[in-house]
TIVO-2410 file (N, C-alpha, C; in nm, 3 decimals):
# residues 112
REC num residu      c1      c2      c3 atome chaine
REC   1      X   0.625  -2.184   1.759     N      A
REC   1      X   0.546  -2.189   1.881    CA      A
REC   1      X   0.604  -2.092   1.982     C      A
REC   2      X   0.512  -1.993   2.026     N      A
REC   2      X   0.555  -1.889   2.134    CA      A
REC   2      X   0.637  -1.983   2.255     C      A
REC   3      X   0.565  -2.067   2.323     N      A
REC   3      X   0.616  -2.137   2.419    CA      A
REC   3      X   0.713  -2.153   2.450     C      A
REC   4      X   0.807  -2.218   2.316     N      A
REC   4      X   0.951  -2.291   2.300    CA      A
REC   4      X   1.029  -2.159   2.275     C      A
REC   5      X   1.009  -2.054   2.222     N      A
REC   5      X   1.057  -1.956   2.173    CA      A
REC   5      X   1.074  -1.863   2.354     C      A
REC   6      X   0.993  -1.843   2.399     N      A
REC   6      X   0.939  -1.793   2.578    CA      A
REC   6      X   1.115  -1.849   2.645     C      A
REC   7      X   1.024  -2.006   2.643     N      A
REC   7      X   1.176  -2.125   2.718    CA      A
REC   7      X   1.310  -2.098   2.688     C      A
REC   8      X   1.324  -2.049   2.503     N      A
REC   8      X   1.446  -2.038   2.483    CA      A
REC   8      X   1.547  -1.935   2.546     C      A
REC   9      X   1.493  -1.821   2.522     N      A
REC   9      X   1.504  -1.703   2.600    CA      A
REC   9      X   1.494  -1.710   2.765     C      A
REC  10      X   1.414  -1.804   2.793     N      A
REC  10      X   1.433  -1.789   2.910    CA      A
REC  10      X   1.547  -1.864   3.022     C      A
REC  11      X   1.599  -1.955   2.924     N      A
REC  11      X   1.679  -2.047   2.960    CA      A
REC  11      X   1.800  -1.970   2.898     C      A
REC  12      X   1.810  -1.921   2.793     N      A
REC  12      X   1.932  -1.825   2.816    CA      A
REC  12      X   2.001  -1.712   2.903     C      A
REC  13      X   1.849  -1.682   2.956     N      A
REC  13      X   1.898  -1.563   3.068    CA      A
REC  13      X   1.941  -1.671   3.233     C      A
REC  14      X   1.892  -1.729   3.211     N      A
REC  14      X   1.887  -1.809   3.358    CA      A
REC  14      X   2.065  -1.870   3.334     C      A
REC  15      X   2.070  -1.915   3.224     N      A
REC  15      X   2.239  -1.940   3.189    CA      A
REC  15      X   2.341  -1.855   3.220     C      A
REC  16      X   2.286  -1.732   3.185     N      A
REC  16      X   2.380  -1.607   3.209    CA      A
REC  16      X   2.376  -1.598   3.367     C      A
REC  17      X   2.282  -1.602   3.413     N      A
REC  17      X   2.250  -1.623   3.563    CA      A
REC  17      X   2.336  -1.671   3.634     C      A
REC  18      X   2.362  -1.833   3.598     N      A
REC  18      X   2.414  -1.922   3.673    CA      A
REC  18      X   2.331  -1.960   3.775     C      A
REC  19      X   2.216  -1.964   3.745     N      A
REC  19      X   2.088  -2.056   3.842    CA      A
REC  19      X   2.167  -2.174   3.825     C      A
REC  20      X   2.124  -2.236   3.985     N      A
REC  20      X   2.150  -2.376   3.993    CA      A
REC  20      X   2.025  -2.452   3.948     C      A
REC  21      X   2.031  -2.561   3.905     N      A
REC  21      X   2.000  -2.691   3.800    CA      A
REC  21      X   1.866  -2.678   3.874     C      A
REC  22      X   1.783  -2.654   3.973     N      A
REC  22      X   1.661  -2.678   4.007    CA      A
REC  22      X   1.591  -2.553   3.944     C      A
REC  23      X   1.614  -2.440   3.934     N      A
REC  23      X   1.601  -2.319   3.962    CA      A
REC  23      X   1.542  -2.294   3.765     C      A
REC  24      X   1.689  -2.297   3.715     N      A
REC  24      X   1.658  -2.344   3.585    CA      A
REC  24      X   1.578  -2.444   3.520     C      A
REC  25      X   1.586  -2.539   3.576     N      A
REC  25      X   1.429  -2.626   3.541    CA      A
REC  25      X   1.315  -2.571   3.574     C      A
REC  26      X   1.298  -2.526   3.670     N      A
REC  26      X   1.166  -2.429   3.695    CA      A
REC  26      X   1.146  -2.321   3.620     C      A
REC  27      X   1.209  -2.232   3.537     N      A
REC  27      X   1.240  -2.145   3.465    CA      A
REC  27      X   1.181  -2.163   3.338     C      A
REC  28      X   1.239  -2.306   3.320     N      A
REC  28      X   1.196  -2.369   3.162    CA      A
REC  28      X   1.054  -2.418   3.146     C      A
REC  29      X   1.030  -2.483   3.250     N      A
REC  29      X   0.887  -2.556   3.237    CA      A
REC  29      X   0.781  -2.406   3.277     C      A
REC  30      X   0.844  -2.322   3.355     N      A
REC  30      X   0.720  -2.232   3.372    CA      A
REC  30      X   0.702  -2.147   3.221     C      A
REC  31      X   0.826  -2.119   3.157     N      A
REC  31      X   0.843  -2.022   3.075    CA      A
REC  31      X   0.722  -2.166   2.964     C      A
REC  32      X   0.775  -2.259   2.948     N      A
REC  32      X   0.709  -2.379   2.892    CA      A
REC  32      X   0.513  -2.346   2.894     C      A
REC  33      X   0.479  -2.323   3.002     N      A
REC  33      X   0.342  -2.333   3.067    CA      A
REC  33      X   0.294  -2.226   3.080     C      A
REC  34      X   0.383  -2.135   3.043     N      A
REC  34      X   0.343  -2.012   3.114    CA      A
REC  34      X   0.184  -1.914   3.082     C      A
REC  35      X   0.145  -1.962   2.997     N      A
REC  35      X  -0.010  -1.909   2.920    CA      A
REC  35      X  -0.090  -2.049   2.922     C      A
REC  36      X  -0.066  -2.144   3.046     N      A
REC  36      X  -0.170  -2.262   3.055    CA      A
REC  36      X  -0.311  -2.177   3.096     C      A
REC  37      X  -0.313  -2.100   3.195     N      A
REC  37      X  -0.434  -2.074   3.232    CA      A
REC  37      X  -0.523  -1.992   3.060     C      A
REC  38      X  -0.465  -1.974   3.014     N      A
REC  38      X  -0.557  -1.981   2.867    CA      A
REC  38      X  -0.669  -2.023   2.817     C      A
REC  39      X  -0.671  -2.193   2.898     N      A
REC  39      X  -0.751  -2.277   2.887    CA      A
REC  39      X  -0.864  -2.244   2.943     C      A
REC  40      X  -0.894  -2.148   3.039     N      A
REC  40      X  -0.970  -2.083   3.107    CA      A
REC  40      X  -1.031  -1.979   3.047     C      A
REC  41      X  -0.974  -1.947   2.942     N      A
REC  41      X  -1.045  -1.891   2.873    CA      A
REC  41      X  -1.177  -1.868   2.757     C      A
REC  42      X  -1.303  -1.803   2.674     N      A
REC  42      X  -1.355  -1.810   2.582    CA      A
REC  42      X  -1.260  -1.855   2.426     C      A
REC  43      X  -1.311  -1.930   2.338     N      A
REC  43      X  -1.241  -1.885   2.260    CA      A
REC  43      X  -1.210  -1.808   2.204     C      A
REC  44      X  -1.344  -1.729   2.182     N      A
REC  44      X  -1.318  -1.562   2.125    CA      A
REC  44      X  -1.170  -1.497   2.136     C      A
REC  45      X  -1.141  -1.521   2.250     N      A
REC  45      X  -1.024  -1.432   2.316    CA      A
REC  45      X  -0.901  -1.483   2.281     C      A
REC  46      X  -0.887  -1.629   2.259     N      A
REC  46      X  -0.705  -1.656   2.200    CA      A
REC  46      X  -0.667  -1.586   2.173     C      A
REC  47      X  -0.697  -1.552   2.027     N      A
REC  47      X  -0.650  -1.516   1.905    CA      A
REC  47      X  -0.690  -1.315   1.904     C      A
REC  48      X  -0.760  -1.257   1.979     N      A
REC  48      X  -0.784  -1.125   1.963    CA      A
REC  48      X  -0.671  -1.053   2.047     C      A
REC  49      X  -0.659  -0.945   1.969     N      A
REC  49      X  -0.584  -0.839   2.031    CA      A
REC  49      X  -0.638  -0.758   2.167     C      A
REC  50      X  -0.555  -0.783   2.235     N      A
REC  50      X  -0.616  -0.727   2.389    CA      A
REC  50      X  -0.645  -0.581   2.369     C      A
REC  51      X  -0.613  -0.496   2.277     N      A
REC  51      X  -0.589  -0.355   2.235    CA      A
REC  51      X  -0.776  -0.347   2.195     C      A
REC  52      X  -0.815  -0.431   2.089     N      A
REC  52      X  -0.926  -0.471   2.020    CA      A
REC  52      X  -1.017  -0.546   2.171     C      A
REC  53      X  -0.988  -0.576   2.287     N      A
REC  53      X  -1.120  -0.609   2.324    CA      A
REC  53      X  -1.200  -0.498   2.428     C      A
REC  54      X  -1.299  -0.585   2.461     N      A
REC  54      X  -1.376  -0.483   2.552    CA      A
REC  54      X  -1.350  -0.474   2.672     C      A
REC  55      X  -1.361  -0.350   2.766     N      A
REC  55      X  -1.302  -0.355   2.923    CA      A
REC  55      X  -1.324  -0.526   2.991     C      A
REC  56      X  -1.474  -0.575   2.955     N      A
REC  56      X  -1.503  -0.686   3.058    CA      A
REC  56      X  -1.403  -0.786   2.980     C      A
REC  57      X  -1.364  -0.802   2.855     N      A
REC  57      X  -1.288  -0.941   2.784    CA      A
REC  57      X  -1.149  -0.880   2.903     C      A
REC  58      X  -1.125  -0.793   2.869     N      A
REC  58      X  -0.960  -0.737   2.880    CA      A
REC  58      X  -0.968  -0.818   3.035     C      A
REC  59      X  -1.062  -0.769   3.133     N      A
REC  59      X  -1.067  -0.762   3.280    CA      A
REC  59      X  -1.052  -0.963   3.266     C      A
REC  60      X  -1.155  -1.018   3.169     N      A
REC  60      X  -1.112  -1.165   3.204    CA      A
REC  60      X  -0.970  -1.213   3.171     C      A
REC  61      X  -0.897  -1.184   3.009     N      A
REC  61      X  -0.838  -1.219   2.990    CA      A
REC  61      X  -0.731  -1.163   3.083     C      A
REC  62      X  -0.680  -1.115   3.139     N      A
REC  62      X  -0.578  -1.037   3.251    CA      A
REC  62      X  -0.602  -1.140   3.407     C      A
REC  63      X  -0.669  -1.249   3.362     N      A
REC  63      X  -0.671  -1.346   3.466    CA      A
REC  63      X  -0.637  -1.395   3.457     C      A
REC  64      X  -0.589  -1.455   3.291     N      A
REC  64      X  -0.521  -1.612   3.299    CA      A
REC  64      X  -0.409  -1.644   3.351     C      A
REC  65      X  -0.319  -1.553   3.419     N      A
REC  65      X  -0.197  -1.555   3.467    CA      A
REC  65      X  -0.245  -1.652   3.607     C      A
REC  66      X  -0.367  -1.568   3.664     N      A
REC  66      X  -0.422  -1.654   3.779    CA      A
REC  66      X  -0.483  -1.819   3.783     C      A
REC  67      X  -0.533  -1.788   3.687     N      A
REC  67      X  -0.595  -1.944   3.613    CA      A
REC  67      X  -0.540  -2.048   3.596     C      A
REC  68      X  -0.362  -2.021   3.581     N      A
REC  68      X  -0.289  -2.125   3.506    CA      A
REC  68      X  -0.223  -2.110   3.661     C      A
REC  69      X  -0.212  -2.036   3.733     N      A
REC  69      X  -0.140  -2.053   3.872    CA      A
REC  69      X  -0.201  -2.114   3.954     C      A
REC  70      X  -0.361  -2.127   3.942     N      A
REC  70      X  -0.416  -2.174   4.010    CA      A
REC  70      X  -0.426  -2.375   4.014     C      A
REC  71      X  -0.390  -2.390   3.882     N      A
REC  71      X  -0.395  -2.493   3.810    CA      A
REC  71      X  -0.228  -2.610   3.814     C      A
REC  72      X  -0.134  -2.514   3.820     N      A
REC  72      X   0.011  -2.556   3.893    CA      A
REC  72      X   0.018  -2.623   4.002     C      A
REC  73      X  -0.009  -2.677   4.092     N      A
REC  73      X  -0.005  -2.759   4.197    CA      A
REC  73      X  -0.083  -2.853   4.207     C      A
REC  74      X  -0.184  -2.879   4.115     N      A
REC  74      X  -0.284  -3.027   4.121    CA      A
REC  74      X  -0.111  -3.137   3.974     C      A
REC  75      X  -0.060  -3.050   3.934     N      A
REC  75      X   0.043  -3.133   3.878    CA      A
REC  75      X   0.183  -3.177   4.010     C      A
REC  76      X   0.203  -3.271   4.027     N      A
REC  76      X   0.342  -3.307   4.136    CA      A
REC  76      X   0.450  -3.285   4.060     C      A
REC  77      X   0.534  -3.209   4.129     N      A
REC  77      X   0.619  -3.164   4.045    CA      A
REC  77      X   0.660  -3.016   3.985     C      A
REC  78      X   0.527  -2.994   4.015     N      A
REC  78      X   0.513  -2.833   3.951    CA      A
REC  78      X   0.545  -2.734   3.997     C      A
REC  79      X   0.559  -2.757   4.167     N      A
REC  79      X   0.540  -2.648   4.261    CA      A
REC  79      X   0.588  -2.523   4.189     C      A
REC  80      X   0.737  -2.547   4.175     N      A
REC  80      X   0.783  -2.407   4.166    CA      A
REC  80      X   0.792  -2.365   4.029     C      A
REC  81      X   0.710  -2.415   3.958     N      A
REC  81      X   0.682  -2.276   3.882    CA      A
REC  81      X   0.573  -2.223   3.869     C      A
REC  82      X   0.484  -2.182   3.988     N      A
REC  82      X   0.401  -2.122   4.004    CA      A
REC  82      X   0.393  -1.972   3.942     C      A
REC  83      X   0.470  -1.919   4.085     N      A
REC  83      X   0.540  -1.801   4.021    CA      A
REC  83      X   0.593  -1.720   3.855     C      A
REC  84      X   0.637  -1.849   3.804     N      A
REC  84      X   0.693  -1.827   3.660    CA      A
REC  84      X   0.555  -1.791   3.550     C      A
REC  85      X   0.426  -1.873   3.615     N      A
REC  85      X   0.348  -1.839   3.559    CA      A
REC  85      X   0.248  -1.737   3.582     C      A
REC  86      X   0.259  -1.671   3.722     N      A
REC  86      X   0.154  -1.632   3.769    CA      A
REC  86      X   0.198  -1.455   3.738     C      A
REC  87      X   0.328  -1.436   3.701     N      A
REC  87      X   0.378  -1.301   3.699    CA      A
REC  87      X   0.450  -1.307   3.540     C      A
REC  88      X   0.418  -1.381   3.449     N      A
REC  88      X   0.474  -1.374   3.371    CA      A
REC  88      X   0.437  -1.245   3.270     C      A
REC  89      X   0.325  -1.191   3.286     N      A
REC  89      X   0.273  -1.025   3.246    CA      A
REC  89      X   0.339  -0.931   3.320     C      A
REC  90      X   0.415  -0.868   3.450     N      A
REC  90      X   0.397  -0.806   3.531    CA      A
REC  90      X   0.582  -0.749   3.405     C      A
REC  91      X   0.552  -0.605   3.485     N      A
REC  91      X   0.636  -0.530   3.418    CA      A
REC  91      X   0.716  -0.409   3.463     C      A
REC  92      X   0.868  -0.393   3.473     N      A
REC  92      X   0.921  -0.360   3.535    CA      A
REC  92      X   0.914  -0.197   3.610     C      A
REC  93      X   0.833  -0.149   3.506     N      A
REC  93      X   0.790  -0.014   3.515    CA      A
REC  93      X   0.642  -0.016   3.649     C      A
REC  94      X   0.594  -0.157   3.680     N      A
REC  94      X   0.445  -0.178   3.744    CA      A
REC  94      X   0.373  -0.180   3.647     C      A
REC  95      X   0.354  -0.154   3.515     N      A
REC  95      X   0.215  -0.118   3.474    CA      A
REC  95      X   0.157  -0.264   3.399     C      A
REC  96      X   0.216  -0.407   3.477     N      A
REC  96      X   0.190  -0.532   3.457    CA      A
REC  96      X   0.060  -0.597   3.504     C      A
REC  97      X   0.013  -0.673   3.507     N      A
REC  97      X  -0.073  -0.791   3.571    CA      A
REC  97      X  -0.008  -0.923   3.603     C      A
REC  98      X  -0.070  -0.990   3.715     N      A
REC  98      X  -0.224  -0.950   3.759    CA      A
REC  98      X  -0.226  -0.871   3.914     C      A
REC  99      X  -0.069  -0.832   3.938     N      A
REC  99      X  -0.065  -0.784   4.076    CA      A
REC  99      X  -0.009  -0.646   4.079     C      A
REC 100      X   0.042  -0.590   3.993     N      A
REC 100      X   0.089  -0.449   3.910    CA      A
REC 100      X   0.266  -0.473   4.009     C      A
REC 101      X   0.326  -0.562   4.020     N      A
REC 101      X   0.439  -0.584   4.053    CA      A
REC 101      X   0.553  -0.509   3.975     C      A
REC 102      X   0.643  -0.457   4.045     N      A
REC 102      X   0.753  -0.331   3.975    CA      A
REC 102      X   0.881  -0.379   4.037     C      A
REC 103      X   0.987  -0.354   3.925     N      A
REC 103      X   1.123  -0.385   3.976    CA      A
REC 103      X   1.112  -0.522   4.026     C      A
REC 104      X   1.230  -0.523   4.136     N      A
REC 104      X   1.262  -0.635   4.196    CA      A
REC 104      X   1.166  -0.702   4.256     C      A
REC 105      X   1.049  -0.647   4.273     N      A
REC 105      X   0.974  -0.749   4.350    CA      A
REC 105      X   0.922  -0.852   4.283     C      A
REC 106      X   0.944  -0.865   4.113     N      A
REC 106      X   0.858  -0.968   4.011    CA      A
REC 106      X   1.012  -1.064   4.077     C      A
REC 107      X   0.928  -1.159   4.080     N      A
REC 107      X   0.990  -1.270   4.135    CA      A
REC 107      X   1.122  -1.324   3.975     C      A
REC 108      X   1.232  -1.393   3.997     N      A
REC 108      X   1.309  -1.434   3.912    CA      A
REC 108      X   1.243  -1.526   3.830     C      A
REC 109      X   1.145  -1.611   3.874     N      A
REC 109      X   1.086  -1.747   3.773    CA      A
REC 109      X   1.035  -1.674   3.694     C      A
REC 110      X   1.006  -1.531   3.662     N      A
REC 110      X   0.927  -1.465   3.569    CA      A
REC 110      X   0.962  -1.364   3.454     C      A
REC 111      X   1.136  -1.426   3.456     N      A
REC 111      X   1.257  -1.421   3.409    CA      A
REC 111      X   1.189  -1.407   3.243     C      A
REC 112      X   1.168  -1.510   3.187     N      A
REC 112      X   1.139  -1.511   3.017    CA      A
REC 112      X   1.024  -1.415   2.999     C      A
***
């Protein structure tokens, strides 16, 4: 399962870190959640290669980062890993989604 595999990694870097105990829980459960907004998606789209779809699939699927962020705060508890999920595409070079975030500005929860 990608998920647990995401968490593992992501909880190893946060170790190396030395995040304190809140910080790292947020880390895990976002890295955990982090492709919830999925659910927001067609099915068509799970399983296809973003390379293989069409501009309008690509343009939806490049939302779910938003979808599943949007969806983080009706859970108590969740707050902070908003972030973990909402930038978990974004890439250090910018050429990420869903906000084209570069370098330091991708927030740490978006660590895995």
């Amino acid at each position: 399962m990608d998920e647990v595999r995401v968490a593992s990694v992501a909880m190893a870097i946060a170790v190396q870190l030395q995040l304190d105990g809140g910080s790292t829980k947020n880390i895990e459960l976002g890295a955990l959640l982090h492709d919830i907004g999925k659910i927001g998606l067609p099915d068509h789209l799970l399983n296809k290669e973003e390379g293989l779809m069409t501009p309008n699939e690509r343009t939806l699927f490049r939302q779910h980062p938003l979808f599943g962020y949007a969806a983080i705060p009706m859970v108590d508890g969740f707050e902070g890993i908003g972030p973990g999920v909402k930038y978990h595409h974004e890439r250090w070079d910018g050429r990420g989604y869903p906000d084209g975030l570069k370098g330091e500005n991708i927030p740490l929860a978006a660590v895995g």
